[in-house]
C-alpha positions as CSV (number, residue, x, y, z in Angstrom):
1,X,-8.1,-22.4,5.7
2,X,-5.1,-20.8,7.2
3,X,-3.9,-17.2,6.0
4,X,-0.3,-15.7,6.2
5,X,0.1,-11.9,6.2
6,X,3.1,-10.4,5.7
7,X,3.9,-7.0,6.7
8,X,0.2,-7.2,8.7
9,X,1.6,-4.6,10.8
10,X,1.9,-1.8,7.8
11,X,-1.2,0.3,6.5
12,X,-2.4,-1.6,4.0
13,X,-1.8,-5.0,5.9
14,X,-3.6,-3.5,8.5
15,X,-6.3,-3.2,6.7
16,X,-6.1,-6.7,5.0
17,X,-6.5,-8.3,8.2
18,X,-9.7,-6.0,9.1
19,X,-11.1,-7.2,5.5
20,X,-10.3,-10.9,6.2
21,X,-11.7,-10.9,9.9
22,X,-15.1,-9.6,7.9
23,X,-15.2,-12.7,5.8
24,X,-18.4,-15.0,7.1
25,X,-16.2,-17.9,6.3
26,X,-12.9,-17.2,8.5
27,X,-12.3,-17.4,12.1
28,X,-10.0,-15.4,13.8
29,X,-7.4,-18.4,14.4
30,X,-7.4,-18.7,10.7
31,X,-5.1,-15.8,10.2
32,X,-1.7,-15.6,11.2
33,X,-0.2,-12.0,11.0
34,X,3.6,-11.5,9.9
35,X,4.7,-8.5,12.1
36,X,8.4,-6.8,12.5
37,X,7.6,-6.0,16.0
38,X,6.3,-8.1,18.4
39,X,3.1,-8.0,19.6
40,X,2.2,-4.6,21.9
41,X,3.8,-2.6,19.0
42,X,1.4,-3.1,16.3
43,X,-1.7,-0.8,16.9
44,X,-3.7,-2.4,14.4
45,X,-3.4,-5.4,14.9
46,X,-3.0,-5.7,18.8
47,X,-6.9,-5.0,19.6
48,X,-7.7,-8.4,17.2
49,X,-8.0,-11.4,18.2
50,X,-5.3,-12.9,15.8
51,X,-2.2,-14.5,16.0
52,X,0.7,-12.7,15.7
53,X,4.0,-13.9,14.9
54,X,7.3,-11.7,15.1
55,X,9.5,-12.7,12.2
56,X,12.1,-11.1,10.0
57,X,11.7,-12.5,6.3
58,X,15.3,-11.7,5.5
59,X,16.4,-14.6,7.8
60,X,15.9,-17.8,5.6
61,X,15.9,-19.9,8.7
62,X,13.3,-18.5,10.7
63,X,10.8,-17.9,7.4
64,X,11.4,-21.9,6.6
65,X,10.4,-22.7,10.2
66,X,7.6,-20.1,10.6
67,X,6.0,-21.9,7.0
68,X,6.8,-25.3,8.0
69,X,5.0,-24.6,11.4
70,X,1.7,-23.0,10.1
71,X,1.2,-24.7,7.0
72,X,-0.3,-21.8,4.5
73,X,-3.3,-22.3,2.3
74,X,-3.1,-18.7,1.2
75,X,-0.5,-16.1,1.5
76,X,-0.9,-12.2,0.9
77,X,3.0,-11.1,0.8
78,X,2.9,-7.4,1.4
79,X,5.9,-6.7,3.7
80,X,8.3,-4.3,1.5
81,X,10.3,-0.8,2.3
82,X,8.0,1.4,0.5
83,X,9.4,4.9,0.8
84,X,10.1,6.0,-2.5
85,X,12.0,9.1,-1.4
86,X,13.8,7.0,1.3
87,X,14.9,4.9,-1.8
88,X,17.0,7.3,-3.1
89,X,19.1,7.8,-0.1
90,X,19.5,4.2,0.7
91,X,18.8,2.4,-3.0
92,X,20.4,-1.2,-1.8
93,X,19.1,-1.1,1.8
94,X,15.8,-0.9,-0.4
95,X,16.1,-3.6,-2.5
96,X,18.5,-5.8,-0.3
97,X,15.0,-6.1,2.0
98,X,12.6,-6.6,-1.0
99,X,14.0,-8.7,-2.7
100,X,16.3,-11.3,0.2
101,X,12.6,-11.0,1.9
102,X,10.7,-12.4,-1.1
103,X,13.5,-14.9,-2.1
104,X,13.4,-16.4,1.3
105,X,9.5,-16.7,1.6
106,X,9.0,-18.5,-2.1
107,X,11.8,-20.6,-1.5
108,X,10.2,-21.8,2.0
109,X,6.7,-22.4,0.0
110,X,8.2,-24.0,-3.0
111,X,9.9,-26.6,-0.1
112,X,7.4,-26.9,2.3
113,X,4.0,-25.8,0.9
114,X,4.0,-25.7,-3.0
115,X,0.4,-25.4,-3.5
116,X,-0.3,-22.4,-0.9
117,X,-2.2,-19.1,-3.1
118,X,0.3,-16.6,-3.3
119,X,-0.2,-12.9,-3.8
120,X,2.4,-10.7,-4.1
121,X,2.1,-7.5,-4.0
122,X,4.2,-5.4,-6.8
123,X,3.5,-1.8,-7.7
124,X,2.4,0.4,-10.2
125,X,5.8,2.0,-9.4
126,X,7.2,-0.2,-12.1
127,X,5.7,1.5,-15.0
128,X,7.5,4.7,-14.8
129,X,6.5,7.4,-16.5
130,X,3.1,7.4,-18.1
131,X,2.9,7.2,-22.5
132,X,0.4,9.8,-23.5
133,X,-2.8,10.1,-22.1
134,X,-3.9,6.5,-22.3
135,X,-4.3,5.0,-18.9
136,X,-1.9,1.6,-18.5
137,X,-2.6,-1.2,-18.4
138,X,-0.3,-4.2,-17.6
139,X,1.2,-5.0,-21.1
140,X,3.3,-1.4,-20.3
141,X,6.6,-2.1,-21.1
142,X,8.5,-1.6,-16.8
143,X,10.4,1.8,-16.9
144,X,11.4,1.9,-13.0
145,X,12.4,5.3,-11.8
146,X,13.9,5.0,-8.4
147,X,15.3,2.4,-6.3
148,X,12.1,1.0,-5.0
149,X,10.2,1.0,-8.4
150,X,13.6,-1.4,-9.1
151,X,12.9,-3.7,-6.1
152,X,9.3,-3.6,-7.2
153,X,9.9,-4.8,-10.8
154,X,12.5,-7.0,-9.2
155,X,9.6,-8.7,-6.8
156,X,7.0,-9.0,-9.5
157,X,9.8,-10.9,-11.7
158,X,10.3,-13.2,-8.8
159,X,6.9,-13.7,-8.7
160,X,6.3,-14.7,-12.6
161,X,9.7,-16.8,-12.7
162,X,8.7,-19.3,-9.5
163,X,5.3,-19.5,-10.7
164,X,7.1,-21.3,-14.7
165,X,9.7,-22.5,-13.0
166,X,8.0,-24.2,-10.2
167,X,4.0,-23.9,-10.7
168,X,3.4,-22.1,-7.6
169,X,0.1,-20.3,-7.6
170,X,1.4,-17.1,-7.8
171,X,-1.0,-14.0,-8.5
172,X,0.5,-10.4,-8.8
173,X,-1.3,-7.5,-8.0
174,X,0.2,-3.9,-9.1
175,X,-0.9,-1.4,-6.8
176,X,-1.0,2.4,-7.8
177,X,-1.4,5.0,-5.3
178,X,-3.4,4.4,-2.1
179,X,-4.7,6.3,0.6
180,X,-7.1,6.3,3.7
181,X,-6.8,6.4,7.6
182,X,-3.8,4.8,9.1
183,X,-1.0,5.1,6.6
184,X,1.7,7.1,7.7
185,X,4.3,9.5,7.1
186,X,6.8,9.4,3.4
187,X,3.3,9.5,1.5
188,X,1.5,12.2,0.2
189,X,-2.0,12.7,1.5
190,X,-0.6,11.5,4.8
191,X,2.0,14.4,4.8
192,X,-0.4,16.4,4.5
193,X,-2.6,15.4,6.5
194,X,-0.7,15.5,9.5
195,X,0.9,19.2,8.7
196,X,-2.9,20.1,9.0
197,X,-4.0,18.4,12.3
198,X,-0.6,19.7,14.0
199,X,-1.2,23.3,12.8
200,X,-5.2,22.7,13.9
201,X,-3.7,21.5,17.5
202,X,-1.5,24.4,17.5
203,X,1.5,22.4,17.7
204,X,2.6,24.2,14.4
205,X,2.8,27.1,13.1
206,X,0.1,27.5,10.2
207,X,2.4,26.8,7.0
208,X,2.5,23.6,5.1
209,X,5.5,22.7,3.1
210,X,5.3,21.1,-0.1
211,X,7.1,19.7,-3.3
212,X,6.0,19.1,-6.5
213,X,2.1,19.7,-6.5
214,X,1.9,19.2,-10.7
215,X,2.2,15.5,-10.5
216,X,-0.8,13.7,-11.1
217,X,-1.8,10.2,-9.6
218,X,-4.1,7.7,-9.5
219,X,-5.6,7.3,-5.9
220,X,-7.5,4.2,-4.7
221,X,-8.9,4.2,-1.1
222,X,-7.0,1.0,0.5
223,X,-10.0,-0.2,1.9
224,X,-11.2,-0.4,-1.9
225,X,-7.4,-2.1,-2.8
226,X,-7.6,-4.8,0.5
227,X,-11.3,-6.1,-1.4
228,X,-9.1,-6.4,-4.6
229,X,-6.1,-8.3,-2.8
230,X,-8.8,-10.8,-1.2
231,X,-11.0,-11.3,-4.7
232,X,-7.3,-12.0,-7.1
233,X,-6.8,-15.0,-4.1
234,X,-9.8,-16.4,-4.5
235,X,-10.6,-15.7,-8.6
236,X,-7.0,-14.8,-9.9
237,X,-5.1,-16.6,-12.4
238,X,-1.7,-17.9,-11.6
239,X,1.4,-16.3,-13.1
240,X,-1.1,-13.1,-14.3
241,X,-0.5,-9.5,-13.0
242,X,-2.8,-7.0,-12.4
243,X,-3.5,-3.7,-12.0
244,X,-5.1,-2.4,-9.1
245,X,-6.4,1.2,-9.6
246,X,-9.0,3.6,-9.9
247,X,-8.5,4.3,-12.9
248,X,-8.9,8.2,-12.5
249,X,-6.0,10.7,-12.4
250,X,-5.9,13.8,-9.8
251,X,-3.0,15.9,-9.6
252,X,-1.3,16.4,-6.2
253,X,-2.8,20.1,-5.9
254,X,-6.1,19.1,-6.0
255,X,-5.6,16.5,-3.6
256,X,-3.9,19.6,-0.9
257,X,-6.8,21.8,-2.1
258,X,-9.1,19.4,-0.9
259,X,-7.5,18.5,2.0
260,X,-7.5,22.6,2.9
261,X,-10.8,22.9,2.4
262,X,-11.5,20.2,5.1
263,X,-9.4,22.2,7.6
264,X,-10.7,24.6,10.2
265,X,-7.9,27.3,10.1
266,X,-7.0,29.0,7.5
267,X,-3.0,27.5,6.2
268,X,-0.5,29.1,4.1
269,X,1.3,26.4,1.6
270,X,5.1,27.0,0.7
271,X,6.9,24.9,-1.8
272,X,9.9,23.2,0.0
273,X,13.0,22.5,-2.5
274,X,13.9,19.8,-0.7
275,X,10.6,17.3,-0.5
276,X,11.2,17.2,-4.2
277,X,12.1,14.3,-5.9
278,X,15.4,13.1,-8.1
279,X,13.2,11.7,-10.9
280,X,9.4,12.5,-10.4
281,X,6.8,11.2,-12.9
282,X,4.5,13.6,-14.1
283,X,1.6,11.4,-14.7
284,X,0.8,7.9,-13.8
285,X,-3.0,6.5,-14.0
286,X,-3.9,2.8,-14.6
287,X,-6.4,0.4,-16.2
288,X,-8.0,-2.1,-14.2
289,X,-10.3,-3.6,-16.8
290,X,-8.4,-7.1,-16.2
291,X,-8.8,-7.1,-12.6
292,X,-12.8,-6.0,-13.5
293,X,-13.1,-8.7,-15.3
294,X,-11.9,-11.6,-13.6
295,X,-13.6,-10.5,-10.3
296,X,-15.8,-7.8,-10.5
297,X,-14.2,-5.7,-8.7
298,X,-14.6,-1.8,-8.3
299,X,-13.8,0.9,-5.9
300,X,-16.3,2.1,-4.1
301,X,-14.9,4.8,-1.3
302,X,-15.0,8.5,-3.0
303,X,-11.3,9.8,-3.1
304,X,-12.9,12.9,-1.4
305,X,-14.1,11.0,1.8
306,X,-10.8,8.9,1.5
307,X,-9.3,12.7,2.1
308,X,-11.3,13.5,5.0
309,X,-10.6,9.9,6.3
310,X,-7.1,10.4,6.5
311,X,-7.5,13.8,7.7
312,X,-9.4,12.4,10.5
313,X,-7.2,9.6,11.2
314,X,-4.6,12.3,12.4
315,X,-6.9,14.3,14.4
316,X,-7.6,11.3,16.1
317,X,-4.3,10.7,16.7
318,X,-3.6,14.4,17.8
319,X,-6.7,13.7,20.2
320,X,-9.0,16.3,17.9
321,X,-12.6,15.5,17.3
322,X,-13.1,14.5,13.7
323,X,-14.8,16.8,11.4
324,X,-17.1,16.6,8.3
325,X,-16.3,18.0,4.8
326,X,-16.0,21.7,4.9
327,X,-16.2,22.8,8.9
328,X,-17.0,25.7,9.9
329,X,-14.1,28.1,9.8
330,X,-12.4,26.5,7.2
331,X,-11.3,28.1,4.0
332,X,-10.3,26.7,0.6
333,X,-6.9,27.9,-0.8
């Protein structure tokens, strides 16, 4: 079987191509890894033995020849601008990329590989702010709230529409928030994350700066949302969406809080008026039940220890030694 990546050099393709090189059944040569940069730039990927191939998807030409040379069984389309806040300031460079970048790739497999797996990765993005209490599920009417969430909804359309129009084996996965070692800066935990190992290194003075702590999110470790990706290719139903969550809210203080309480000098927190956002949702968790049933799936990485992951993963970075939960010498907020 051969496997096409996109965006393999991002966090959460990263850490699909990790997943994938675990799989009994797959050789190394079997994947082929979609990167912006060439190889030598992508430090998760460059210490695999995979194939890497430089490509930009919003060139039509060079996406129909990279398809018609490796000849996909199964592609995991997760290349996308993804900086909500970054959105805002540049709404069509956002969804020019998204959405030319996904045109170009499903028109290449519609002519050259029509019955390659597809999954394409949407977002939970797309559903806006949350209606009541009730966790959503996928029958939750699209409410986008910034630029990306449009490109999102946009992608996911794409992805239903080539899948009547043409019967390509299109599966959709909706993403909510996810977090774990590797991701980098624009997202939350990582932010804050790396304002603690820079203060811990001294390289900052000990104040983080912060924006809207009251919005509440659910968090999946993306370790736990790679499994899901891998399980909708192989058990997914074409032209179906789902959700891919933890079904489990926390709000954005209690995700700092816990972050503090892992860090081994004490930090004062001020609010920043300008990390907050235009339009912010207040409270966004999902339903998975769909995605449980057709595969099984669950998560299985505590969003605590995907916390001290992450703070570790900038240590590391920072050339710190990692630490468990609770060190000695830190102190809770």
């Amino acid at each position: 079987m051969r496997i096409f990546v996109t965006g393999a050099g991002g966090f959460a393709g990263g850490h699909l191509v990790q997943h994938l090189l675990r799989q009994p059944d797959l050789r190394p040569s079997d994947i082929v890894a979609g990167v912006l940069q060439p190889a030598g730039h992508n430090p998760a990927l460059d210490r695999l033995d995979i194939v890497q191939r430089q490509l930009d998807l919003r060139d039509a030409g060079a996406v129909h020849a990279l398809i018609a040379d490796i000849r996909p069984d199964l592609i995991f389309h997760l290349a996308a601008l993804a900086d909500v806040a970054q959105s805002f300031k540049d709404p069509w460079g956002t969804l020019a990329n998204n959405i030319h970048a996904q045109v170009n790739l499903l028109e290449a497999c519609r002519q050259l590989v029509p019955n390659a797996r597809i999954v394409v990765i949407s977002s939970a993005e797309i559903y806006g702010a949350a209606r009541g209490d009730a966790p959503l599920d996928e029958s939750v009417p699209f409410a986008p709230a910034n630029p990306y969430s449009v490109s999102k909804v946009t992608q996911d359309m794409l992805g239903l529409q080539y899948f009547l129009s043409y019967r390509l084996p299109i599966v959709r996965a909706r993403p909510f928030n996810h977090i774990g070692p590797g991701q980098g800066s624009g997202f939350v935990a990582a932010d804050f994350a790396s304002q603690i190992a820079a203060i811990e290194a001294g390289q900052r003075a000990p104040v983080m700066f912060v924006g809207n702590l009251d919005a509440e999110r659910d968090f999946t470790d993306v370790r736990d949302v790679v499994r899901a990706y891998l399980l909708l290719a192989q058990h997914g139903e074409p032209g179906e969406a789902y959700n891919v969550c933890s079904g489990q809210g926390y709000s954005i203080q209690y995700l700092l809080d816990t972050l503090l309480s892992y860090s081994t000098v004490p930090i004062e927190v001020r609010q920043d008026p300008a990390r907050m956002r235009p339009s912010d949702v207040p409270r966004r968790v999902g339903d998975a039940t769909k995605l449980r049933a057709r595969t099984g799936w669950t998560p299985q990485i505590p969003f605590e220890q995907s916390l001290l992951d992450t703070l570790n993963d900038w240590r590391a970075r920072l050339g710190l030694p990692p630490r468990g939960a609770h060190s000695a010498g830190a102190e809770s907020p």
